[in-house]
LUMBABA-490624 format. One line per 8 residues: for each residue x, y, z of N, C-alpha, C. Coordinates in nm, 3 decimals. Layout:
N
X:Y:Z:X:Y:Z:X:Y:Z | ... .
//
This chain:
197
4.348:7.604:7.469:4.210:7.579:7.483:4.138:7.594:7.351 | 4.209:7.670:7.238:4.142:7.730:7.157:4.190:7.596:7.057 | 4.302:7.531:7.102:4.299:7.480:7.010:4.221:7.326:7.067 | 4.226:7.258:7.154:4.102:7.152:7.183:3.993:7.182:7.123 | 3.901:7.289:7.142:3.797:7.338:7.140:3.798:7.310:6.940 | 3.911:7.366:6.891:3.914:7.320:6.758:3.931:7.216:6.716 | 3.963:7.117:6.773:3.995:6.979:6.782:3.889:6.886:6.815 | 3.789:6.952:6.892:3.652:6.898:6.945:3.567:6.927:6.815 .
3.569:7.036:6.759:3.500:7.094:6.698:3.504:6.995:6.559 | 3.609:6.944:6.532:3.693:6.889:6.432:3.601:6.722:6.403 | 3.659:6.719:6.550:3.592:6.563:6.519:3.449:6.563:6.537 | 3.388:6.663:6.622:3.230:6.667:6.573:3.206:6.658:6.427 | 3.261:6.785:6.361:3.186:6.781:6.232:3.218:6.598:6.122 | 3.388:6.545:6.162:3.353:6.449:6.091:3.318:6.363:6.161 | 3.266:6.327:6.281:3.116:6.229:6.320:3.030:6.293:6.260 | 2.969:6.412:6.241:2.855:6.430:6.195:2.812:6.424:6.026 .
2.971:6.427:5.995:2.986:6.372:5.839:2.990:6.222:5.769 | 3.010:6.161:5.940:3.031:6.070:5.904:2.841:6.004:5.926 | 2.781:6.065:5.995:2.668:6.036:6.063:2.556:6.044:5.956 | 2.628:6.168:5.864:2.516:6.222:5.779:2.534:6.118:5.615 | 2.656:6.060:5.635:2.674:5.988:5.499:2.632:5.854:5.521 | 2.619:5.827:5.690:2.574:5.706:5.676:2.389:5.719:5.678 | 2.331:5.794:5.677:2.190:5.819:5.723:2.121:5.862:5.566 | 2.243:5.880:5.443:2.194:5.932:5.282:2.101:5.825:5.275 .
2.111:5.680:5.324:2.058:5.593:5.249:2.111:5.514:5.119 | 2.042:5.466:5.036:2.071:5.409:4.953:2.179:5.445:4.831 | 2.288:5.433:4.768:2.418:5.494:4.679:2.358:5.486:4.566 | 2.416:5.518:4.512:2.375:5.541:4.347:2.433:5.413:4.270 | 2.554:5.348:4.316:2.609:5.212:4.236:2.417:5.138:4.291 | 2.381:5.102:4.448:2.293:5.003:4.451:2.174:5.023:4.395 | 2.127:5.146:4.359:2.031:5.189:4.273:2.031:5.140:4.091 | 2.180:5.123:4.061:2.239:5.108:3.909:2.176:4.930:3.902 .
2.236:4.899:3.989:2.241:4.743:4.044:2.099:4.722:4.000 | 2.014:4.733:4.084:1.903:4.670:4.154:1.855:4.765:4.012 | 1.883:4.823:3.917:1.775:4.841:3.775:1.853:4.792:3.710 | 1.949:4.737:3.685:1.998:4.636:3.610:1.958:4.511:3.634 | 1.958:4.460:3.714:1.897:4.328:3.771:1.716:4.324:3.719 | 1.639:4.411:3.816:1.506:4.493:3.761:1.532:4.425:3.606 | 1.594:4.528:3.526:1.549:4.507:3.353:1.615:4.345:3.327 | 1.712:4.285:3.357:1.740:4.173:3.328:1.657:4.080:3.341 .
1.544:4.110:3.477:1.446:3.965:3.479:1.358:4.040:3.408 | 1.334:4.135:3.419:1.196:4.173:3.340:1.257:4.079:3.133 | 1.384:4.153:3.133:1.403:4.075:2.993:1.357:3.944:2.952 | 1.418:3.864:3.087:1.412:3.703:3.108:1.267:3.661:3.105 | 1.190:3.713:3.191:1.049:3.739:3.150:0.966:3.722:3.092 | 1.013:3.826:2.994:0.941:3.873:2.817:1.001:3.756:2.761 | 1.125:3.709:2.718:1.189:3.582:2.652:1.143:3.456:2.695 | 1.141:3.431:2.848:1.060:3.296:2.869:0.898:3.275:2.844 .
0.808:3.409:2.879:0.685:3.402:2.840:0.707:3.356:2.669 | 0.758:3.454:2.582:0.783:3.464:2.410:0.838:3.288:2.364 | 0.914:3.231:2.471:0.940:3.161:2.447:0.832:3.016:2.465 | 0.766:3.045:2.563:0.624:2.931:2.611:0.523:2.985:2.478 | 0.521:3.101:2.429:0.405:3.103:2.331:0.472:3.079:2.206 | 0.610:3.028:2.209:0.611:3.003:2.051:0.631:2.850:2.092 | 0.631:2.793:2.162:0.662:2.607:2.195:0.524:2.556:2.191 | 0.436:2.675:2.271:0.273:2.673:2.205:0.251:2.638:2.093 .
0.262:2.701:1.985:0.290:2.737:1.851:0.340:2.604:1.841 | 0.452:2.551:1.840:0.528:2.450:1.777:0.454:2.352:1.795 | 0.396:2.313:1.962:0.357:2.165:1.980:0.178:2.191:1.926 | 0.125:2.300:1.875:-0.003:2.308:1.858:0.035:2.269:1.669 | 0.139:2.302:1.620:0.152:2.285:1.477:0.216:2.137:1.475 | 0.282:2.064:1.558:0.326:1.946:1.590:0.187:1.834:1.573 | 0.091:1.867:1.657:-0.016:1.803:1.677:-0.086:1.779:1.563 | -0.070:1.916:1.482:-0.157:1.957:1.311:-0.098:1.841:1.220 .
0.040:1.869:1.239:0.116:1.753:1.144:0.091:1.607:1.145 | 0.063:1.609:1.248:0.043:1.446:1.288:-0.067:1.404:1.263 | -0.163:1.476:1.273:-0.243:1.469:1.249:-0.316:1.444:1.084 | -0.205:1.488:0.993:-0.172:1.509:0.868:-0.135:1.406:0.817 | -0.004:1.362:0.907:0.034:1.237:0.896:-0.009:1.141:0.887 | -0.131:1.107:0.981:-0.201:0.982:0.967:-0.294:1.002:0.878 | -0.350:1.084:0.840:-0.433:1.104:0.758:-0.363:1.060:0.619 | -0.279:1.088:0.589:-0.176:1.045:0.427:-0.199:0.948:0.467 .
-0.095:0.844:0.587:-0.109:0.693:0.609:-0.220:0.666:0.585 | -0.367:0.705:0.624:-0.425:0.640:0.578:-0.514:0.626:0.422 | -0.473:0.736:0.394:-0.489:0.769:0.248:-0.353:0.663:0.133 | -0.262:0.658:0.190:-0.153:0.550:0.181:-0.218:0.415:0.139 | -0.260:0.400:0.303:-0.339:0.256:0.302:-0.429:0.189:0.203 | -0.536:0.307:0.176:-0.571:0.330:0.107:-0.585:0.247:-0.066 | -0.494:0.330:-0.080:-0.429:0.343:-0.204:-0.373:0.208:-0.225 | -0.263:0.171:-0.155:-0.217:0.023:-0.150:-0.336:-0.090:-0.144 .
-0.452:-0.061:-0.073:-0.561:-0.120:-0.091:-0.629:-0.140:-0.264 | -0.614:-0.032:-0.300:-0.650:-0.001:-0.415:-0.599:-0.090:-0.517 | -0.400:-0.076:-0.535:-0.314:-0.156:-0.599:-0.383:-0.294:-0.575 | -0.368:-0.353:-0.445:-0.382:-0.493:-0.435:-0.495:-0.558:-0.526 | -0.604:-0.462:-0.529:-0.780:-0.527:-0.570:-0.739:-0.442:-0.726 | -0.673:-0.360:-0.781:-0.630:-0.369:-0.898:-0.523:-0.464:-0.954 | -0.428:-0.487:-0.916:-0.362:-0.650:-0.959:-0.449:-0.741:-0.951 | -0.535:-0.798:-0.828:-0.630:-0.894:-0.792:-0.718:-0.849:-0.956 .
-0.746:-0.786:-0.976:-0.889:-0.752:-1.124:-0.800:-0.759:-1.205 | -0.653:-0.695:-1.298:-0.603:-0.741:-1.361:-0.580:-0.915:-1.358 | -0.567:-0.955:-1.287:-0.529:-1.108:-1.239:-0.645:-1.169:-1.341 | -0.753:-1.147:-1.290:-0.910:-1.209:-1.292:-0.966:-1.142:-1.438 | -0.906:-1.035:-1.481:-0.905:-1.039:-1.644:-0.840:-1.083:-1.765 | -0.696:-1.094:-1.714:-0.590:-1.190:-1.759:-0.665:-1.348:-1.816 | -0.667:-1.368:-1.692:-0.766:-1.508:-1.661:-0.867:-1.490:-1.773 | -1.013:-1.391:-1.769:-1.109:-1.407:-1.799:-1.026:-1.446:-1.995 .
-0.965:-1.377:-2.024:-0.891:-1.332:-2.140:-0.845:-1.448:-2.205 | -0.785:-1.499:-2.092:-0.776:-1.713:-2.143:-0.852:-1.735:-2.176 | -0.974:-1.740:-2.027:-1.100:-1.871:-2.030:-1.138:-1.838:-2.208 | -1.194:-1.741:-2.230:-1.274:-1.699:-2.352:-1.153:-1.585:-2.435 | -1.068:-1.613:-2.533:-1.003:-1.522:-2.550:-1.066:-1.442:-2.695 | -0.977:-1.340:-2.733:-1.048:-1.283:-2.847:-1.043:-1.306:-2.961 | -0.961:-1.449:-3.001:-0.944:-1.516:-3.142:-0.959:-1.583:-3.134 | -0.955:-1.686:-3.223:-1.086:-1.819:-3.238:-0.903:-1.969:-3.215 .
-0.770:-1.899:-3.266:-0.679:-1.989:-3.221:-0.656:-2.106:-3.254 | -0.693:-2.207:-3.326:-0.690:-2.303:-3.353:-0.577:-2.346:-3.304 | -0.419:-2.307:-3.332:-0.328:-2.383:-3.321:-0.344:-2.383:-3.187 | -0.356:-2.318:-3.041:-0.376:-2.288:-2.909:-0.452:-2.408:-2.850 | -0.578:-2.431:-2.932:-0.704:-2.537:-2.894:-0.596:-2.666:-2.949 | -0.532:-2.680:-3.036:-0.474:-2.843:-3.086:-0.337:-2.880:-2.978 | -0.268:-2.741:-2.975:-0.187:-2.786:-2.872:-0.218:-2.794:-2.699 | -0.327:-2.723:-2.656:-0.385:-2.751:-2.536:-0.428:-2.898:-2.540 .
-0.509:-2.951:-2.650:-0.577:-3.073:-2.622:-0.484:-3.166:-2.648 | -0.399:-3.132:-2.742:-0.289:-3.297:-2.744:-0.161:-3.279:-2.650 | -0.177:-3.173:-2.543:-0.085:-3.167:-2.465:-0.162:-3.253:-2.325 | -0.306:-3.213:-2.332:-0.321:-3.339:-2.219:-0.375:-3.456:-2.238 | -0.403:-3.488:-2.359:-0.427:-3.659:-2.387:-0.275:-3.707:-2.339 | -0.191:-3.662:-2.415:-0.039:-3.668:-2.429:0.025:-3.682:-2.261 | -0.012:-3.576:-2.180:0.003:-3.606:-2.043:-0.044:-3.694:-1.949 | -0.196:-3.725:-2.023:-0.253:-3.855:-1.954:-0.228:-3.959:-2.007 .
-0.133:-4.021:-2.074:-0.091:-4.104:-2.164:-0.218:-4.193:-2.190 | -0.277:-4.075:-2.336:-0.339:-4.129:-2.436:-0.250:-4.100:-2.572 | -0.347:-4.182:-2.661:-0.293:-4.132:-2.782:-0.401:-4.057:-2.897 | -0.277:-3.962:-2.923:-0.372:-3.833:-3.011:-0.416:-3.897:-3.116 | -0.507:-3.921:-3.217:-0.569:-3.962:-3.339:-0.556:-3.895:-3.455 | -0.666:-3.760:-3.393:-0.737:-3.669:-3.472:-0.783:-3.556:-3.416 | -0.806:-3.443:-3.481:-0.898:-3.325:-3.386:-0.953:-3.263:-3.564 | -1.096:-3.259:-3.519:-1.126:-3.213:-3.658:-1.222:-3.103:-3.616 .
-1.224:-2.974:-3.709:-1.298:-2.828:-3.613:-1.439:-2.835:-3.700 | -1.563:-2.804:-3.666:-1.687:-2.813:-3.703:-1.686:-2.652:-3.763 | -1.830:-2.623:-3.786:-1.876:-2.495:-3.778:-1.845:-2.416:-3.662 | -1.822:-2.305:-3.688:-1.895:-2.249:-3.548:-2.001:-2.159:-3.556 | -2.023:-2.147:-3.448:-2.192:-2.061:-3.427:-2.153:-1.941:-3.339 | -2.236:-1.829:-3.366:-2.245:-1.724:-3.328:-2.362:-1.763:-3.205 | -2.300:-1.663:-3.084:-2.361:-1.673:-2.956:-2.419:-1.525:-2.907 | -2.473:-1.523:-2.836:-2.488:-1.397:-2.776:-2.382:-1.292:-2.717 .
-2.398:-1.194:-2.694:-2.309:-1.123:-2.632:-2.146:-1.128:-2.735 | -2.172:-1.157:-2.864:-2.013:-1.160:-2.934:-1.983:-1.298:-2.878 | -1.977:-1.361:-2.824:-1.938:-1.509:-2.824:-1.936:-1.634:-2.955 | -1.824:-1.673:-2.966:-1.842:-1.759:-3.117:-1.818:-1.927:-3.020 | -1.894:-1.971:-3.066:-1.870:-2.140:-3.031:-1.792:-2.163:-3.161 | -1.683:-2.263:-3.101:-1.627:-2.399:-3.161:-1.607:-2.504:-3.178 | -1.726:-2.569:-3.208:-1.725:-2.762:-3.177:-1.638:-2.768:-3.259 | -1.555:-2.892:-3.190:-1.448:-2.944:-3.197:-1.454:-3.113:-3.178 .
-1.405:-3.192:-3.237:-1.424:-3.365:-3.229:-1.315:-3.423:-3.223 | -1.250:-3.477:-3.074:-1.129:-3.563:-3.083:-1.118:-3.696:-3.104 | -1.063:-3.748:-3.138:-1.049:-3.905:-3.135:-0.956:-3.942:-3.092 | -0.951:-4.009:-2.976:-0.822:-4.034:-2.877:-0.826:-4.219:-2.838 | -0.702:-4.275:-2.820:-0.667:-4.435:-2.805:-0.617:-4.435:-2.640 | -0.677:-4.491:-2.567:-0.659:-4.493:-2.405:-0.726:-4.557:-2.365 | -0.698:-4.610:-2.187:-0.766:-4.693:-2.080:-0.893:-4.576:-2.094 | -0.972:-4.669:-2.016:-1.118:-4.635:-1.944:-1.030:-4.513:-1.849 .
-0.952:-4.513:-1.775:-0.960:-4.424:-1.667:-0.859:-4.375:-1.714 | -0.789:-4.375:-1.818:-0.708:-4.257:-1.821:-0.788:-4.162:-1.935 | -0.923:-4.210:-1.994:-0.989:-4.085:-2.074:-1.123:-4.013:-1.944 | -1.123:-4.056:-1.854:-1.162:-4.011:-1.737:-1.046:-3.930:-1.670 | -0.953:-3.948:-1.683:-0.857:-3.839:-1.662:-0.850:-3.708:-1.736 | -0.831:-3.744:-1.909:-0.773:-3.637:-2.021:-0.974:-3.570:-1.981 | -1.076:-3.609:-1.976:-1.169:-3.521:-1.977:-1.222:-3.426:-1.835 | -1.129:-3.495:-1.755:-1.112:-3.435:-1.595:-1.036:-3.306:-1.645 .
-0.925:-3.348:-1.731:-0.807:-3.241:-1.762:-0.860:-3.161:-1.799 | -0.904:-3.165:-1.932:-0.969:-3.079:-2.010:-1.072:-2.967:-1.945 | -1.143:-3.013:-1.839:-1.192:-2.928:-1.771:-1.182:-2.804:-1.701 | -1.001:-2.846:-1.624:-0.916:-2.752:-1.545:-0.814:-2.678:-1.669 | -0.858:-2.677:-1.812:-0.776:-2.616:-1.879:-0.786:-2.461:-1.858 | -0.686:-2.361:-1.884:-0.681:-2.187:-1.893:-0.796:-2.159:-1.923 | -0.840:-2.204:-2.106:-0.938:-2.208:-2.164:-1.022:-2.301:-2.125 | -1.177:-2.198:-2.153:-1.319:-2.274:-2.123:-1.307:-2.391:-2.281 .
-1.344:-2.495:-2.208:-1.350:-2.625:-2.305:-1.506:-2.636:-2.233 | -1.557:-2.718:-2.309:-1.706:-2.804:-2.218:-1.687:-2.939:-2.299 | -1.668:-3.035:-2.207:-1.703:-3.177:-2.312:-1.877:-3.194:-2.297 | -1.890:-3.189:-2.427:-2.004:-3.228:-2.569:-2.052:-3.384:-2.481 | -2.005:-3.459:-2.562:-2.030:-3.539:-2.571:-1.910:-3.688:-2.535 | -1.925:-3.808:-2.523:-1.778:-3.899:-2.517:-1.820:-4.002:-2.645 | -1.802:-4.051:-2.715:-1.864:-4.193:-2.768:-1.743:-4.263:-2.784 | -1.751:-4.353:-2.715:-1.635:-4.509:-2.758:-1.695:-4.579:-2.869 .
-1.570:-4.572:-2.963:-1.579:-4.636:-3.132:-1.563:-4.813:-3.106 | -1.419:-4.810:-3.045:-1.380:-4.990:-3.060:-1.308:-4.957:-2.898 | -1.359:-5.112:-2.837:-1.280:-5.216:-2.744:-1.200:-5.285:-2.765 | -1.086:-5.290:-2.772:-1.019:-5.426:-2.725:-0.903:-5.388:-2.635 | -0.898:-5.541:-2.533:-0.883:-5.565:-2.432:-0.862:-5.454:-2.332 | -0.757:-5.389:-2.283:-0.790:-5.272:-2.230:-0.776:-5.154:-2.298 | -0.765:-5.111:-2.354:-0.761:-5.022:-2.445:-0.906:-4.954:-2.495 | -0.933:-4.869:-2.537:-1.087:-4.813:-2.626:-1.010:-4.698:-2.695 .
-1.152:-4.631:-2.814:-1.102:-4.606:-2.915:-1.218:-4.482:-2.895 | -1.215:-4.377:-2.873:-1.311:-4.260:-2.827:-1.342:-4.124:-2.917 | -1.431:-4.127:-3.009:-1.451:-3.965:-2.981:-1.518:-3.900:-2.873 | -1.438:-3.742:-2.849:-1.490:-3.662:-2.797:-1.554:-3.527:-2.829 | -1.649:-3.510:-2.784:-1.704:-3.395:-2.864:-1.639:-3.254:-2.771 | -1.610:-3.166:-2.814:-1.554:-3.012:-2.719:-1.594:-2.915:-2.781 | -1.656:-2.826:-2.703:-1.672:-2.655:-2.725:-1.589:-2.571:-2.662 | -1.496:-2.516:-2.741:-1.410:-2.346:-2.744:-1.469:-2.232:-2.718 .
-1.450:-2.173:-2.697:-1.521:-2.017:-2.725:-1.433:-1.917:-2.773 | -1.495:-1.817:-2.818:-1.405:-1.700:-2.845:-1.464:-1.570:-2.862 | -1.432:-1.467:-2.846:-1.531:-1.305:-2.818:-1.459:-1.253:-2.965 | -1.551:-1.180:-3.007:-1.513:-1.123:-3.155:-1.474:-0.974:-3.073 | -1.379:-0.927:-3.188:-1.309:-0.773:-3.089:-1.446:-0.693:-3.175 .
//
C-alpha cells in the first residue's frame, strides 16, 4: 500500500511538473527569437527609411543637375549662336576688305578689268590711272580710263560685269570713239577705291 501510495504520489508530482512547466509560459529560446527578429526589422527600418532619404538626396541632386544641364545647353546654344554671326561678320568683313581694300593695287584693278572684258569677249586696248583724290573718312578715289574693242552688247555685258566685281568699281562714264560695222571702239571711265591704313 505504501508502495502505490508512493507510486500515486510519484506520478502526481510529475503531472504537476509537468503541469507547472507547461503553465511557465513563454522559454527563453522564444524570447531570444522574437528580440532578434524585434532588432532585425527595427534594423531594416532604420536602413530602408536611411535609404528613402538618401534616394531623396540623389533624385533632388539629379533634378539640380539637369537642371544645370540645360542651362550649359543653352549657354552652348548660345555660344554656337555666337560662332555662326561671328563667321557670318568675319564673312561680311572679308568682303567689306575687297569691296574697298587697304592699298590702292594697281596690278589687282588691271587684272580684274582685263579679266572681264577678256571674259566678255572684248578686246583690252588700254587702262590708263588718273589722279586720285582724297575722300572722306580715309577713302582714296581712283579714276581709271579703259579703252576696250567690242559689240554693243557685249560692252553692256563687261560694264554689267564690272559691277558684280569683289571690288567696288562705279562706271564714270562710257564714250564710243569709232563704229564700224559691228564692232565699236569705247572708253570707259571707272572709280576704285581704297582706305589708307
Amino acid at each position: 500500500m505504501k508502495r502505490s501510495k508512493i507510486k500515486k504520489l510519484n506520478s502526481k508530482t510529475s503531472v504537476m511538473a509537468k503541469i507547472k512547466s507547461d503553465n511557465r509560459g513563454i522559454s527563453t529560446s522564444d524570447i531570444i527569437v522574437t528580440v532578434v527578429a524585434v532588432i532585425v526589422i527595427i534594423v531594416s527600418t532604420i536602413f530602408l527609411v536611411s535609404n528613402i532619404i538618401t534616394l531623396r538626396g540623389i533624385n533632388s541632386e539629379i533634378d539640380e543637375i539637369k537642371i544645370t544641364i540645360a542651362e550649359k545647353q543653352d549657354a552652348l546654344n548660345k555660344l554656337i549662336e555666337l560662332g555662326k554671326s561671328e563667321d557670318i561678320l568675319r564673312e561680311d568683313y572679308d568682303r567689306s576688305m575687297l569691296y574697298i581694300p587697304e592699298e590702292r593695287d594697281e596690278v589687282g584693278i588691271t587684272s580684274d578689268i582685263t579679266s572681264i572684258i577678256i571674259d566678255s569677249d572684248g578686246l583690252f586696248r588700254s587702262l590708263t590711272f588718273n589722279k586720285e583724290l582724297i575722300l572722306e573718312n580715309g577713302i582714296t578715289d581712283i579714276p581709271f580710263s579703259v579703252r576696250v574693242d567690242c559689240t554693243y552688247d557685249n560692252l553692256n555685258l563687261i560694264i554689267d560685269e564690272i559691277g558684280k566685281a569683289e571690288r567696288l568699281y562705279i562706271v564714270d562714264s562710257v564714250i564710243i570713239i569709232d563704229t564700224n560695222s559691228e564692232e565699236l571702239s569705247a572708253d570707259i571711265s571707272i572709280h576704285a577705291y581704297y582706305r589708307k591704313k
